[in-house]
C-alpha positions in Angstrom: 12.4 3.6 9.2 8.9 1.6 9.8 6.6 2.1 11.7 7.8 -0.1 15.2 11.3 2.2 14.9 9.3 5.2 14.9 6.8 4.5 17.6 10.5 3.2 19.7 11.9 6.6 18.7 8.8 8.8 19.7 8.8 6.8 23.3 12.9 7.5 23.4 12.3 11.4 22.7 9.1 11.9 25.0 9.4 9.6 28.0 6.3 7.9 27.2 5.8 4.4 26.6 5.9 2.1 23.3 2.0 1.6 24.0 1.3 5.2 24.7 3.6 6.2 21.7 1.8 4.2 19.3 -1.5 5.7 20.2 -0.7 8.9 19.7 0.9 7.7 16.2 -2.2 6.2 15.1 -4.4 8.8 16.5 -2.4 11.4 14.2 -2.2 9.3 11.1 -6.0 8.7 11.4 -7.2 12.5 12.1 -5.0 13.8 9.1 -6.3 10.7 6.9 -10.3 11.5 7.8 -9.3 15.3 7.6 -8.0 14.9 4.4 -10.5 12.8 2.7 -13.1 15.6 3.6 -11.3 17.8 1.2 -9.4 19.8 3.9 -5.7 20.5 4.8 -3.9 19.8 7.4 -1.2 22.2 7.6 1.8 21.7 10.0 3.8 25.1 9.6 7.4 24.2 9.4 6.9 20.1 8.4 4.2 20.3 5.7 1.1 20.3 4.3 -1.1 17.1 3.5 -4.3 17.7 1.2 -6.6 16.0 -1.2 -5.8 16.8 -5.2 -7.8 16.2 -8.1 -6.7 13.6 -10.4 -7.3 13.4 -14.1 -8.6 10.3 -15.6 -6.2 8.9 -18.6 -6.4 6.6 -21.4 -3.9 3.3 -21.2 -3.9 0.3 -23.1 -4.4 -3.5 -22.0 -0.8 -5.0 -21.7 -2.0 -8.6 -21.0 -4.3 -11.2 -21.5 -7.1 -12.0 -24.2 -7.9 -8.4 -24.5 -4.6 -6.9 -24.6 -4.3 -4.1 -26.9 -7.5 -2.8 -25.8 -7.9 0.5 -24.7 -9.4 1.8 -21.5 -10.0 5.0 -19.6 -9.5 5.7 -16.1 -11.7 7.6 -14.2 -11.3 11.0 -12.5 -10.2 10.7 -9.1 -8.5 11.9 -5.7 -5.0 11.3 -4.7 -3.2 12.8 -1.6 -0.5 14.8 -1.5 2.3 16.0 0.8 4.0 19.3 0.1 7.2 19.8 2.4 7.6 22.8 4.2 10.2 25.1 4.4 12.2 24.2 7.7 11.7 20.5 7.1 13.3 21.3 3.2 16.2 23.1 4.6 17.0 20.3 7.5 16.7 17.5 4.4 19.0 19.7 2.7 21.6 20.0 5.4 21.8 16.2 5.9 
């Protein structure tokens, strides 16, 4: 599903319309992505739990070009992460 079907499917379910539906969307996605880039969780009991984890930097080697072969590091980092909760697991599940 992308992102027009949801916002059609949100306006379906509430009674709100396609404009008002995509507002709210983007207001959620934008308050958990500021929320989480502060180093908080955002913790929706029964759907999940999005946070910021810690990322270690790694070592690779140049595939292409003139320096291929090289090595480089990566640096440490930030990534997010979604954990599932428990009700939204067991409706996955059922389906």
């Amino acid at each position: 599903m992308d992102k027009k079907s949801l916002v059609k499917s949100m306006s379906e379910k509430s009674g709100v319309t396609l404009k008002d539906a995509e507002l709210v969307l983007n207001a959620i996605v934008e308050t958990i992505e500021e929320t989480v880039a502060t180093g908080e969780k955002v913790q929706l009991v029964g759907f999940g739990t999005f946070e910021k984890r810690p990322t270690k930097g790694r070592e690779g080697i140049i595939q292409i070009g003139t320096r291929k072969g090289e090595t480089f590091k990566t640096e440490d980092g930030y990534a997010p992460k979604f954990s599932a909760g428990k009700e939204f697991k067991n409706i996955v599940a059922v389906k």
